[in-house]
N, CA and C atoms of all chains as a GROMACS GRO file, in nm:
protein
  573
    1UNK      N    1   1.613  -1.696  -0.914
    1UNK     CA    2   1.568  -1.613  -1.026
    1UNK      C    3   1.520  -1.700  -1.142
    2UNK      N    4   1.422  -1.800  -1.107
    2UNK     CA    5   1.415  -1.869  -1.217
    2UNK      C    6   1.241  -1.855  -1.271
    3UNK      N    7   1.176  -1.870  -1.347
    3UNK     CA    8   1.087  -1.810  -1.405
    3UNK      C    9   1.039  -1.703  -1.449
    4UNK      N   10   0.910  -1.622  -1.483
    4UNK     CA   11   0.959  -1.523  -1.580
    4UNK      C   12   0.766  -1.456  -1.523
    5UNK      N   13   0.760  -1.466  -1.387
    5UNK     CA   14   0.727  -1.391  -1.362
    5UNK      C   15   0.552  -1.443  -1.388
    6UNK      N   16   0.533  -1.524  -1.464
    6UNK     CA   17   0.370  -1.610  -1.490
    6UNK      C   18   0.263  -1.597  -1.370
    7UNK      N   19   0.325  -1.603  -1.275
    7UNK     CA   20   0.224  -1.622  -1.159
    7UNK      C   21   0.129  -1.515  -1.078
    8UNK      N   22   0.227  -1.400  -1.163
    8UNK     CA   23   0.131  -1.277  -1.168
    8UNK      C   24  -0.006  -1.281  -1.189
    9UNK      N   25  -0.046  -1.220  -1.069
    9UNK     CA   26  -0.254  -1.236  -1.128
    9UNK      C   27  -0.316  -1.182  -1.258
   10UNK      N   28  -0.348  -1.256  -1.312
   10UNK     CA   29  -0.424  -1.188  -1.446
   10UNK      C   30  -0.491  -1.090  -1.454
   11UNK      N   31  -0.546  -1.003  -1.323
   11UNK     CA   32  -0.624  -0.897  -1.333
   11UNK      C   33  -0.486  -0.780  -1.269
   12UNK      N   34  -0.420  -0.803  -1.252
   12UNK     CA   35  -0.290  -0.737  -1.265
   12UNK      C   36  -0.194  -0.712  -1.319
   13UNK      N   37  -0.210  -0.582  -1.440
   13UNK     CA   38  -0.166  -0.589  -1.567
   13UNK      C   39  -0.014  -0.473  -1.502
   14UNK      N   40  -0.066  -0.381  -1.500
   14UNK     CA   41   0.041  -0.250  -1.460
   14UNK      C   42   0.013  -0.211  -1.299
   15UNK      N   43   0.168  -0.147  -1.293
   15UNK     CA   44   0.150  -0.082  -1.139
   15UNK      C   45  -0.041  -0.023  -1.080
   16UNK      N   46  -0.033   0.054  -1.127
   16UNK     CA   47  -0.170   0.083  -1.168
   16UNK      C   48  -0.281   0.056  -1.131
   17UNK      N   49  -0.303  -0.064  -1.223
   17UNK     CA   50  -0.388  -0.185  -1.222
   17UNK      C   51  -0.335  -0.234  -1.012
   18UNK      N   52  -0.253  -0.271  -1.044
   18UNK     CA   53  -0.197  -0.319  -0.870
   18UNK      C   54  -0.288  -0.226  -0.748
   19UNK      N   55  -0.244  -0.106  -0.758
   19UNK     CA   56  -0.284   0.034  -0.661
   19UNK      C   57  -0.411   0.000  -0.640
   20UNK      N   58  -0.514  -0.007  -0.760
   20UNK     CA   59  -0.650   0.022  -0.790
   20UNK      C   60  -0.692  -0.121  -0.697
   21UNK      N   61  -0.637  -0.200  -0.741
   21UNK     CA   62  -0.688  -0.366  -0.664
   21UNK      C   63  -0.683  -0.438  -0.519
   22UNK      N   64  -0.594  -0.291  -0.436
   22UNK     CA   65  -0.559  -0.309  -0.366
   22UNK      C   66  -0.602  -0.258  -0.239
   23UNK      N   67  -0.721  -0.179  -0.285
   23UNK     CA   68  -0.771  -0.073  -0.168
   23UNK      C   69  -0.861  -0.155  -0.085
   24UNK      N   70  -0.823  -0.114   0.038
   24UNK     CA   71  -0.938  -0.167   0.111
   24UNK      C   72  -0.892  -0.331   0.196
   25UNK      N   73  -0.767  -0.337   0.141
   25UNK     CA   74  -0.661  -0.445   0.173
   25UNK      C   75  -0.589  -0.403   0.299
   26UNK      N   76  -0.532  -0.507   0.373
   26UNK     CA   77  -0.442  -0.472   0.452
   26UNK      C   78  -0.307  -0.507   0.356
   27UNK      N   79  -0.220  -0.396   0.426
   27UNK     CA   80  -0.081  -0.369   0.298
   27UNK      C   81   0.017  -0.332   0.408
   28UNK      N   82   0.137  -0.388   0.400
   28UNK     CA   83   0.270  -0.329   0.434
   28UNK      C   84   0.304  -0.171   0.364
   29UNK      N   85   0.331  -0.101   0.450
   29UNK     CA   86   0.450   0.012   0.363
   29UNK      C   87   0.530   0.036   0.452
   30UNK      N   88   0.639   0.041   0.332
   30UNK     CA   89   0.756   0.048   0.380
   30UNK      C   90   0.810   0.171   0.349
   31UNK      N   91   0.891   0.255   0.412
   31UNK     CA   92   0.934   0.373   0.429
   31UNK      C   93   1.061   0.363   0.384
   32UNK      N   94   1.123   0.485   0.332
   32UNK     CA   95   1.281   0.495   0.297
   32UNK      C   96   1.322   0.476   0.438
   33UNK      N   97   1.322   0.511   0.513
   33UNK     CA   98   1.358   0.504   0.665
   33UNK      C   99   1.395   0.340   0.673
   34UNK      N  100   1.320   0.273   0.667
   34UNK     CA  101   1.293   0.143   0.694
   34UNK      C  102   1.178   0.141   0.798
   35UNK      N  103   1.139   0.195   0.845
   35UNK     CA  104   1.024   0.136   0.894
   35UNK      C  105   0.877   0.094   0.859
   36UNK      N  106   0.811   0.040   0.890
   36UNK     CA  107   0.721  -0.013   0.796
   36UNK      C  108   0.563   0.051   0.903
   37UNK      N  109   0.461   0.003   0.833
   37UNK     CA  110   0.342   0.102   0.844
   37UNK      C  111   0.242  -0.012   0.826
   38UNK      N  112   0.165  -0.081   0.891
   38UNK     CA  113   0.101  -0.212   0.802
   38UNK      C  114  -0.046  -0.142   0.854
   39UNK      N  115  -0.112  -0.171   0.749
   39UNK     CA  116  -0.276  -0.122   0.855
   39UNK      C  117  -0.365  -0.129   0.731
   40UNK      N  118  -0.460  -0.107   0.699
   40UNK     CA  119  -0.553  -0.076   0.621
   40UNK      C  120  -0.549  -0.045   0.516
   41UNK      N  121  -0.559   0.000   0.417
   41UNK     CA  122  -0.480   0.088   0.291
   41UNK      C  123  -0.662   0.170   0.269
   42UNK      N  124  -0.648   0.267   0.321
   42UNK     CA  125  -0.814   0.347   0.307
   42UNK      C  126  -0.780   0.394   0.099
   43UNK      N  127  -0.735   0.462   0.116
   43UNK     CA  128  -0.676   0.497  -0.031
   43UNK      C  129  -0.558   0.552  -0.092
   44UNK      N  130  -0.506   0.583  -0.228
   44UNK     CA  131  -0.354   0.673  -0.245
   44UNK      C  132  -0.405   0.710  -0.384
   45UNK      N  133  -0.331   0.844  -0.392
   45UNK     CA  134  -0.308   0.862  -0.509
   45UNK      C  135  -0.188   0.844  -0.620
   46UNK      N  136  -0.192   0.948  -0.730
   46UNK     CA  137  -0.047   0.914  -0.828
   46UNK      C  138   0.069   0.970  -0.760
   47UNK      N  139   0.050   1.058  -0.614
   47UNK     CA  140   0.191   1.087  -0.564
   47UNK      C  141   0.226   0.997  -0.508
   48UNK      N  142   0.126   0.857  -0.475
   48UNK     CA  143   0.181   0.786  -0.370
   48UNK      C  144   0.140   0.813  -0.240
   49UNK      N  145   0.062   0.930  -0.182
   49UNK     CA  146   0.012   0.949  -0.108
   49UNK      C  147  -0.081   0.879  -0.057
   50UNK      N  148  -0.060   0.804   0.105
   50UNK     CA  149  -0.196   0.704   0.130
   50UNK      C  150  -0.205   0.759   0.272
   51UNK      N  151  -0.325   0.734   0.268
   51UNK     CA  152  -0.432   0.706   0.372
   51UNK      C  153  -0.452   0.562   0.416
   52UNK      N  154  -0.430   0.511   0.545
   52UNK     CA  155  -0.434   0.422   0.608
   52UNK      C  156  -0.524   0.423   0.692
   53UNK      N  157  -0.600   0.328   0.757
   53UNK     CA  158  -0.636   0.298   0.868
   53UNK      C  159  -0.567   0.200   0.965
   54UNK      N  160  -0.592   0.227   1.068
   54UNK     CA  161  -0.556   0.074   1.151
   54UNK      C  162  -0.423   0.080   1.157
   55UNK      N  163  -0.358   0.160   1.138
   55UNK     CA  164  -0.164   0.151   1.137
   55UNK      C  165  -0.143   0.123   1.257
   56UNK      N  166  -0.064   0.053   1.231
   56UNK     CA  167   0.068  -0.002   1.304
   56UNK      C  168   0.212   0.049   1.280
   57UNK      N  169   0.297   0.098   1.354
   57UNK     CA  170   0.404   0.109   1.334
   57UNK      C  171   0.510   0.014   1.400
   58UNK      N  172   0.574  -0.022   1.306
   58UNK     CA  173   0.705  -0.133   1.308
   58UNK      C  174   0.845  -0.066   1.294
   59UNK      N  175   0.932  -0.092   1.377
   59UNK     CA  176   1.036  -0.026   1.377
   59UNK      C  177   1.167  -0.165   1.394
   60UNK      N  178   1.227  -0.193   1.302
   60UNK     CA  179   1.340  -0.339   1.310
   60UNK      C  180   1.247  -0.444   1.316
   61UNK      N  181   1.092  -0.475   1.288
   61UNK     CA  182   1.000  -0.590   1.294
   61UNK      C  183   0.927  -0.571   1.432
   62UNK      N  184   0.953  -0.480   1.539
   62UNK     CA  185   0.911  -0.477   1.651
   62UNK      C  186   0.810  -0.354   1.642
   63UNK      N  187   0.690  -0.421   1.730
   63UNK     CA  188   0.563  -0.318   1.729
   63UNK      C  189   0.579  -0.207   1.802
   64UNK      N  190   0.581  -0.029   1.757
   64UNK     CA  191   0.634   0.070   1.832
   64UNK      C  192   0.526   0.138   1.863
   65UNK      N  193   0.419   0.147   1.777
   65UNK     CA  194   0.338   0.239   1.837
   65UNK      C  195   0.170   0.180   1.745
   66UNK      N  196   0.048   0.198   1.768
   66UNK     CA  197  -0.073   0.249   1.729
   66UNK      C  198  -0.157   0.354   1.708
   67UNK      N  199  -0.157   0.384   1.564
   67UNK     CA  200  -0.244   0.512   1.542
   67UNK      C  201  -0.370   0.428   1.502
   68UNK      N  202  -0.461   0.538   1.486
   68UNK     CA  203  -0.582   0.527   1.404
   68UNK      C  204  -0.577   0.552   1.231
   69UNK      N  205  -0.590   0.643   1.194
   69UNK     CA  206  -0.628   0.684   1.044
   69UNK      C  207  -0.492   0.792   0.996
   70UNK      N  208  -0.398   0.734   0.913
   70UNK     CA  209  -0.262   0.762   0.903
   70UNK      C  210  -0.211   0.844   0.762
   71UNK      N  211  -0.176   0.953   0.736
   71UNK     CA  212  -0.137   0.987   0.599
   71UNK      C  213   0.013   0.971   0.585
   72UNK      N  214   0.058   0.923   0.466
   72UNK     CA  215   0.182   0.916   0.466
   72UNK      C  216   0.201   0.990   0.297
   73UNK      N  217   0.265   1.085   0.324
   73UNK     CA  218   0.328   1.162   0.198
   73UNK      C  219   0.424   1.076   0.101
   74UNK      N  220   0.365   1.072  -0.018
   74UNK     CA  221   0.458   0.982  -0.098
   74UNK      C  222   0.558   0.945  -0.105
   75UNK      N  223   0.651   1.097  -0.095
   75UNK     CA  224   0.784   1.077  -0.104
   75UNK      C  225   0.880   1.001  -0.035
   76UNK      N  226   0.812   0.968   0.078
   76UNK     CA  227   0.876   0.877   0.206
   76UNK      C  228   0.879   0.702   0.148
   77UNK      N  229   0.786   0.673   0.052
   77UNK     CA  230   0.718   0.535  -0.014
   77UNK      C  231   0.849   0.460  -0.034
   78UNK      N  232   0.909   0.350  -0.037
   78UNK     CA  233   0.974   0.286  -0.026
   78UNK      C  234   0.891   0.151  -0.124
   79UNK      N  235   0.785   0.091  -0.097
   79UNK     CA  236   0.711   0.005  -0.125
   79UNK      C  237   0.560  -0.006  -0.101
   80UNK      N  238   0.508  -0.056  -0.182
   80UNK     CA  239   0.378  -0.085  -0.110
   80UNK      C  240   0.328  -0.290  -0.104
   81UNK      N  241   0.314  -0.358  -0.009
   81UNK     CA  242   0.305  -0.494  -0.046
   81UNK      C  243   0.170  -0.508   0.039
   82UNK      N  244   0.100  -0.606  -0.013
   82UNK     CA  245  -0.024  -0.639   0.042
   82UNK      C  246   0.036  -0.771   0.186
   83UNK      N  247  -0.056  -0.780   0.254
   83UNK     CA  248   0.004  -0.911   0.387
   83UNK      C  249  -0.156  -0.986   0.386
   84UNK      N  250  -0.077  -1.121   0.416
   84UNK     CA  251  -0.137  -1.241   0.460
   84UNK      C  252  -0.196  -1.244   0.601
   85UNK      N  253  -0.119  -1.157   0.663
   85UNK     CA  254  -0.126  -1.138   0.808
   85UNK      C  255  -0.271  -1.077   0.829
   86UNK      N  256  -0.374  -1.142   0.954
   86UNK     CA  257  -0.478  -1.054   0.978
   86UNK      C  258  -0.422  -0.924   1.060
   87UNK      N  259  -0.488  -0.811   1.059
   87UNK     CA  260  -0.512  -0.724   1.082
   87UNK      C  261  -0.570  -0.703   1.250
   88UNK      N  262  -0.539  -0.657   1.309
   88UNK     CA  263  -0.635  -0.610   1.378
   88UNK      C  264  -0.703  -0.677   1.565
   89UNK      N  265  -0.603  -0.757   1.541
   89UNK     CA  266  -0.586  -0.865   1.657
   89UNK      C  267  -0.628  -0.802   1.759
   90UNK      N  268  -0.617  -0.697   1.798
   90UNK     CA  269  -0.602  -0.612   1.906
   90UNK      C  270  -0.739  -0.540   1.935
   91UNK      N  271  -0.757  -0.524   1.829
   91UNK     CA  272  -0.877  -0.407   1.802
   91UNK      C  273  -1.031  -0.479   1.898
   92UNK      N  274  -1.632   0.190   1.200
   92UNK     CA  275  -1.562   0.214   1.085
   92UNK      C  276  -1.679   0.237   1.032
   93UNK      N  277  -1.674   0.258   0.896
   93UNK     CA  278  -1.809   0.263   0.789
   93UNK      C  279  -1.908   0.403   0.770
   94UNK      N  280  -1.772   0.495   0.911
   94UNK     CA  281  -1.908   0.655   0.933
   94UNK      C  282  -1.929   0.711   0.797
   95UNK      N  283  -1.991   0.816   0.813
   95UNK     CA  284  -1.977   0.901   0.680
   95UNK      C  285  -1.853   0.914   0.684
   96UNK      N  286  -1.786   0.995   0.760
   96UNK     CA  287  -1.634   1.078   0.742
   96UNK      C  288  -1.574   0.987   0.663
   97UNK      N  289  -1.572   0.832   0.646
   97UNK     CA  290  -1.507   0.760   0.619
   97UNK      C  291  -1.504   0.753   0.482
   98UNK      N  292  -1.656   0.745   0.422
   98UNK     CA  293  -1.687   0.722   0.349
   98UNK      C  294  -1.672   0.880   0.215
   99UNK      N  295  -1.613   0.997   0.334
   99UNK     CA  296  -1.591   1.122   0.205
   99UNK      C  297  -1.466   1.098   0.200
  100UNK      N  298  -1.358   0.997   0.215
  100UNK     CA  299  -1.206   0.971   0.224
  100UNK      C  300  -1.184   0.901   0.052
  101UNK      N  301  -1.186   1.009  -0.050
  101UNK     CA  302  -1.194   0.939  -0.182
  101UNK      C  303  -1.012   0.922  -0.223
  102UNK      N  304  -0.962   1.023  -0.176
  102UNK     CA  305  -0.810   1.003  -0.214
  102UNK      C  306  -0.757   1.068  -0.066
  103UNK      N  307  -0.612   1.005  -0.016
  103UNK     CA  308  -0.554   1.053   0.075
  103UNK      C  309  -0.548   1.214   0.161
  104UNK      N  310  -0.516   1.328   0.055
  104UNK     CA  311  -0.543   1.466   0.110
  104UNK      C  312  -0.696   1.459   0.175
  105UNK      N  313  -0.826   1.373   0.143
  105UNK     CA  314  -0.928   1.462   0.215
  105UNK      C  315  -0.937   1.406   0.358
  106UNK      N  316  -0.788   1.318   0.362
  106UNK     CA  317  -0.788   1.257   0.551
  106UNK      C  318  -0.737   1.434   0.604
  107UNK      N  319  -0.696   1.489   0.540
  107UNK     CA  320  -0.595   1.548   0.564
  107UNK      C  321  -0.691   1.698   0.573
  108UNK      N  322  -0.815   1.719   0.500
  108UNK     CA  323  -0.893   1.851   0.469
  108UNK      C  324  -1.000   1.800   0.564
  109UNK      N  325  -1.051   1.662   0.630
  109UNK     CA  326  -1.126   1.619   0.716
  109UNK      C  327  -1.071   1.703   0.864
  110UNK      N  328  -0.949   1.707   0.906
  110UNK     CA  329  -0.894   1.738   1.009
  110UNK      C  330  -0.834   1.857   1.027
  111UNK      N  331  -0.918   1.997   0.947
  111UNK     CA  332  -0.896   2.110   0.961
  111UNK      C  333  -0.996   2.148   1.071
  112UNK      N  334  -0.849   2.196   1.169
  112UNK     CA  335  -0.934   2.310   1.274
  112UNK      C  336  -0.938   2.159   1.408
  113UNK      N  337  -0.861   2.052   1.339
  113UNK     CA  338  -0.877   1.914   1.499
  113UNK      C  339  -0.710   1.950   1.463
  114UNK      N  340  -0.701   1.855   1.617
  114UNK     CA  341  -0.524   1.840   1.660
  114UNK      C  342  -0.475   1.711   1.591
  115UNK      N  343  -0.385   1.724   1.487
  115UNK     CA  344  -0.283   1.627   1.460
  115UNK      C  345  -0.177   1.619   1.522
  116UNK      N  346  -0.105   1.472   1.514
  116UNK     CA  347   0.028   1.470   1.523
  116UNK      C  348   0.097   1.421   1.380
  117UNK      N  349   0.216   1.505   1.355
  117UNK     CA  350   0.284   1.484   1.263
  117UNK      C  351   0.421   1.434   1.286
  118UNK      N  352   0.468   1.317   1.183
  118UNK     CA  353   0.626   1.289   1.263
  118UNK      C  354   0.687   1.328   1.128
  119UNK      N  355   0.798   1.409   1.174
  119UNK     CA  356   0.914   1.405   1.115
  119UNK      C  357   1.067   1.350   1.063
  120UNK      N  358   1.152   1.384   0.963
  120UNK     CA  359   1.269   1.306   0.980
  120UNK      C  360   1.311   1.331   1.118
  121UNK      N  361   1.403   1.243   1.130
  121UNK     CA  362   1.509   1.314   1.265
  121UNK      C  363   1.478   1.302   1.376
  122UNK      N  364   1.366   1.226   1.402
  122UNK     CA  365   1.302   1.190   1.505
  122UNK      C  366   1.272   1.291   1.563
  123UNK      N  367   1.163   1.382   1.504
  123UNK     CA  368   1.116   1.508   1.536
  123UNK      C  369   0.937   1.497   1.519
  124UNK      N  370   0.922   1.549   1.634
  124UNK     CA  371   0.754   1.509   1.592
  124UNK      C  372   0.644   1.666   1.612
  125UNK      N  373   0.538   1.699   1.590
  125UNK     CA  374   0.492   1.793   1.619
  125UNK      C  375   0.319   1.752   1.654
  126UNK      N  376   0.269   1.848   1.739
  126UNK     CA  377   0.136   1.792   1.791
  126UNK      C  378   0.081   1.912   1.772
  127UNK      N  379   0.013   1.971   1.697
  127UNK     CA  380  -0.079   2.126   1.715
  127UNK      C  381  -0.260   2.138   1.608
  128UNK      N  382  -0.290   2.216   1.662
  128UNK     CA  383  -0.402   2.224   1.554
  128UNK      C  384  -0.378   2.280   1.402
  129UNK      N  385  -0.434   2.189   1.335
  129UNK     CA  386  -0.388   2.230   1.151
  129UNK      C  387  -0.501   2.316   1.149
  130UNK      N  388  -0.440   2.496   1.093
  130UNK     CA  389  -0.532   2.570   1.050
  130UNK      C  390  -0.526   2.581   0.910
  131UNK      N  391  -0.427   2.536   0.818
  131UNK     CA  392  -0.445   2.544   0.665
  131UNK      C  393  -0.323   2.461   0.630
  132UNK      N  394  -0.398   2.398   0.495
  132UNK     CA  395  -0.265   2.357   0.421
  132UNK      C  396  -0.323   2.335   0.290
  133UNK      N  397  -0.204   2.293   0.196
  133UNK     CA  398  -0.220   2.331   0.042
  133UNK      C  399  -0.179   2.192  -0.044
  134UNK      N  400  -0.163   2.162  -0.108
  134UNK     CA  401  -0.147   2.047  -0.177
  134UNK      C  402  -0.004   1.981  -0.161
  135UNK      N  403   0.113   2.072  -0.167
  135UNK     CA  404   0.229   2.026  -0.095
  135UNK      C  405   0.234   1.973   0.035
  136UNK      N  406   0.116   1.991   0.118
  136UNK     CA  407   0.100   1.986   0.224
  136UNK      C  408   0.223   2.049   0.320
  137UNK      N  409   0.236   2.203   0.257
  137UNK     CA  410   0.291   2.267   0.342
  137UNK      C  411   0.161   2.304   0.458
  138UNK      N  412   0.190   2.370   0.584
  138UNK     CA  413   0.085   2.362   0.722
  138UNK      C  414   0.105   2.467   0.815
  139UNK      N  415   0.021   2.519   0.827
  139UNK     CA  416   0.030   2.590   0.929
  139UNK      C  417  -0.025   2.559   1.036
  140UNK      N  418   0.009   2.541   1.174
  140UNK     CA  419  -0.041   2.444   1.268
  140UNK      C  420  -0.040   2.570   1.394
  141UNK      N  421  -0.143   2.569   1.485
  141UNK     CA  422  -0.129   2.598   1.606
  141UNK      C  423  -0.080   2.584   1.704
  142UNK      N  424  -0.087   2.659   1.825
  142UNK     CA  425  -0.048   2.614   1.969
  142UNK      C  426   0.005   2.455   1.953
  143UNK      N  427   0.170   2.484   1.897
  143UNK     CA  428   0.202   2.360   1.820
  143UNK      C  429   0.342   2.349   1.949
  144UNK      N  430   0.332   2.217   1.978
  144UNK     CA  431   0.427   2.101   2.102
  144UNK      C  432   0.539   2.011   2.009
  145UNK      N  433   0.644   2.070   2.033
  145UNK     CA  434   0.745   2.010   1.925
  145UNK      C  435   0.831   1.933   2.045
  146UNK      N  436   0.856   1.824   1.996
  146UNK     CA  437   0.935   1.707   2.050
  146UNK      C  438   1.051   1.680   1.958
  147UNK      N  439   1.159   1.666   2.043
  147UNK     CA  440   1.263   1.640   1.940
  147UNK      C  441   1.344   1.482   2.065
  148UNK      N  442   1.392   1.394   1.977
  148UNK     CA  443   1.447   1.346   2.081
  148UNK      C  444   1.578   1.289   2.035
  149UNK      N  445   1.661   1.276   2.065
  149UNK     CA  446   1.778   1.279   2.066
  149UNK      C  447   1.879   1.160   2.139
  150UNK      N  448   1.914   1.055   2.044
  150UNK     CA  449   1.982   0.886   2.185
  150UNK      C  450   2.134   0.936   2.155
  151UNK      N  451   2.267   0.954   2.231
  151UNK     CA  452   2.334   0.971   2.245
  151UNK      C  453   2.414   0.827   2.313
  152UNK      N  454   2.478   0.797   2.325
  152UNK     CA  455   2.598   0.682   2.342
  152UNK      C  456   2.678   0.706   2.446
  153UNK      N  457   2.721   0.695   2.584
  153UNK     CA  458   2.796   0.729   2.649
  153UNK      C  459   2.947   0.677   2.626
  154UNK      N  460   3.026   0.755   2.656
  154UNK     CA  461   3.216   0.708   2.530
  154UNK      C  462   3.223   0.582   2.676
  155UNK      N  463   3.212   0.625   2.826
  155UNK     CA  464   3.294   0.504   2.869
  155UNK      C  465   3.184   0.406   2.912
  156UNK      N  466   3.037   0.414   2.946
  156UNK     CA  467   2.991   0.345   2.998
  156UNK      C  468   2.860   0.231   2.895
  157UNK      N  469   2.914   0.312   2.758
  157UNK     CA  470   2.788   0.256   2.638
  157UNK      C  471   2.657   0.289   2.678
  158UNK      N  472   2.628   0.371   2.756
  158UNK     CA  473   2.470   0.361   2.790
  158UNK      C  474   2.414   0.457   2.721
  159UNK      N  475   2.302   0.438   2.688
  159UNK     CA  476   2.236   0.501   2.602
  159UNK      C  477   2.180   0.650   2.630
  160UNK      N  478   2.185   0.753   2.609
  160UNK     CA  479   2.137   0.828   2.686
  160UNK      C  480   2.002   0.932   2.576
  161UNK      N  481   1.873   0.920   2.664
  161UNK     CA  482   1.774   0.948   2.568
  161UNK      C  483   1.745   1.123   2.629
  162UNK      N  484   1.759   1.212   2.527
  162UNK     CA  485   1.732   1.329   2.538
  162UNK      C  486   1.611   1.368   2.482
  163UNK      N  487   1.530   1.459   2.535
  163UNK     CA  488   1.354   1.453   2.485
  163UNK      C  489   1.409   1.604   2.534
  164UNK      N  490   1.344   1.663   2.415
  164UNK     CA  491   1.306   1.817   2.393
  164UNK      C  492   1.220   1.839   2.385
  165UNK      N  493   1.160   1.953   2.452
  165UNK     CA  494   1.035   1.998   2.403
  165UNK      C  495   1.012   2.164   2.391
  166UNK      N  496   0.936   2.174   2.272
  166UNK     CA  497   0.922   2.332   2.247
  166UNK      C  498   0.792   2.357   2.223
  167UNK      N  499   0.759   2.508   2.233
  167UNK     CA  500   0.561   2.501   2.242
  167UNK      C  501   0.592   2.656   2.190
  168UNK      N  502   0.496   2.646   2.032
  168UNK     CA  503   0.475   2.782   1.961
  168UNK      C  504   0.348   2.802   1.942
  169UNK      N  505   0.301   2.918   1.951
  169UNK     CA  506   0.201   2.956   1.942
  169UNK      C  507   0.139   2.909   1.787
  170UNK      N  508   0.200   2.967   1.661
  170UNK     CA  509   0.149   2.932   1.562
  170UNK      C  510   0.349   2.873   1.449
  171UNK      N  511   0.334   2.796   1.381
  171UNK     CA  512   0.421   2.745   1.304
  171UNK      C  513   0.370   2.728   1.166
  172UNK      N  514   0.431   2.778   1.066
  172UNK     CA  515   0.408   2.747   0.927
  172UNK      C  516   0.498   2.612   0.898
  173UNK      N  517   0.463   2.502   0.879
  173UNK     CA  518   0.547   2.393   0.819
  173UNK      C  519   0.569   2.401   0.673
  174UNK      N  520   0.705   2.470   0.632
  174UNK     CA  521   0.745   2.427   0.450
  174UNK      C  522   0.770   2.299   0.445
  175UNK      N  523   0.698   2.233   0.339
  175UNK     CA  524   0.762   2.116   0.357
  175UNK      C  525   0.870   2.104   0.272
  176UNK      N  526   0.929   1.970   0.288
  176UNK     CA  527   1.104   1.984   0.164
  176UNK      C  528   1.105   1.849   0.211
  177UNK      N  529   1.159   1.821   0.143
  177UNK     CA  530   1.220   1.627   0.139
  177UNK      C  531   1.251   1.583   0.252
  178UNK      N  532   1.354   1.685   0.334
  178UNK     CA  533   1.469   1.624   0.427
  178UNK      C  534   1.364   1.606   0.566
  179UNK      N  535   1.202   1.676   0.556
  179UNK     CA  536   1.150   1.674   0.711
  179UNK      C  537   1.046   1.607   0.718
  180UNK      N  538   0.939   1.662   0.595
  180UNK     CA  539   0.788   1.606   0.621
  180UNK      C  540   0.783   1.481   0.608
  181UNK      N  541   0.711   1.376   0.714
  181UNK     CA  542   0.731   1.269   0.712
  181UNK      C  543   0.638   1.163   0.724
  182UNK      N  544   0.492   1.179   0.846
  182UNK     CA  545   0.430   1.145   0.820
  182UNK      C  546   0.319   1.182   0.899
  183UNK      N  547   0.203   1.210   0.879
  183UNK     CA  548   0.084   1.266   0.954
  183UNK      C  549  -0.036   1.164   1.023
  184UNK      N  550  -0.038   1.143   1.133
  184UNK     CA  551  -0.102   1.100   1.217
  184UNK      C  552  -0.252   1.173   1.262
  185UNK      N  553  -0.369   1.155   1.225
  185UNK     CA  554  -0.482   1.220   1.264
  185UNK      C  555  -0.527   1.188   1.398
  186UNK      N  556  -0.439   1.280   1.476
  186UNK     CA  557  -0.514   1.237   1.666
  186UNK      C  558  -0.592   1.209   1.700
  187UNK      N  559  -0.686   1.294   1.662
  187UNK     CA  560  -0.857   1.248   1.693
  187UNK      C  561  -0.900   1.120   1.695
  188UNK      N  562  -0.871   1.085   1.551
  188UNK     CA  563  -0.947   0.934   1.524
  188UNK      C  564  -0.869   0.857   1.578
  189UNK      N  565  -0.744   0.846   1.686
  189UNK     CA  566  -0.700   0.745   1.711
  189UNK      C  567  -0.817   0.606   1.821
  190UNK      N  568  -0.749   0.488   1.829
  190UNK     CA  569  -0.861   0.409   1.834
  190UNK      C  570  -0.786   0.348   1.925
  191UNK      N  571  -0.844   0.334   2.048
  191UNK     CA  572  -0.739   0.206   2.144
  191UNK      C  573  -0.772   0.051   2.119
   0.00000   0.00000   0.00000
């Protein structure tokens, strides 16, 4: 816990700002469940509501299933994180 | 990628107003899933779905032998109104566009 957070991107001021910068990214989400959702991020709104492409479903880190074009209702949102990881290996 | 359809996807619900009158699958808590045609839904994304295939499945534990035992249900309604509420709606899968 040591620094104060500096390394934050400068064009990333508020949550917000984050959402907006992020579309069109491949992104982790993570579910209250725990399972996670990695694929595309097509778009979301202020409920948190996204549209994915390309999902993947991860269940304990292990690959469970492949959809195409994915809605996930906010309330389920747990997180949203962008990945390093390419996308799409498969495809 | 890049079709039109893609390109009228401005916020999440119009994945969701794109696929009126096609077959979704929707998963639920509880490891409950549903497969039918969406004939309407509303901003809660409560749903009314068609000739709708409900899967429920169910892993149970055997007391002396630990083995797992996987129970798969299945139910088939003609038409289903989905309320949604916290404890079920979970997440919506657009069948159609799936992509191998």
């Amino acid at each position: 816990m040591s620094g104060t957070g500096e390394k934050v991107s400068a064009t990333t001021k508020t949550p917000a700002d984050f959402l907006k910068s992020i579309r069109g990214r491949p992104v982790v989400v993570k579910l209250n469940s725990g399972v996670d959702y990695r694929g595309i991020l097509a778009c979301l709104d202020g409920y948190m509501n996204i549209a994915m492409e390309q999902t993947e479903e991860y269940v304990n880190g292990q690959l469970k299933n492949k959809y195409g074009d994915a809605f996930i209702r906010g309330n389920n949102v747990l997180y949203i994180s962008t990945t390093k990881r390419t996308l799409g290996e498969g495809a | 990628m890049g079709s039109e359809e893609e390109s009228a996807v401005k916020e999440p619900l119009d994945l969701i107003r794109l696929s009126l009158d096609e077959r979704i699958y929707v998963k639920l808590r509880h490891d409950r899933e549903l497969r039918g045609k969406l004939h309407a839904y509303d901003q809660h994304l409560n749903m009314i779905l068609g000739d709708v295939e409900e899967i429920v499945t169910s892993v149970e534990i055997d007391d002396e032998t630990y083995e797992e035992i996987v129970r798969v249900c299945l139910n088939f309604m003609d038409f289903l109104l989905l309320l949604f509420s916290f404890k079920f709606l979970f997440i919506i899968f657009i069948h159609e566009h799936i992509r191998e």
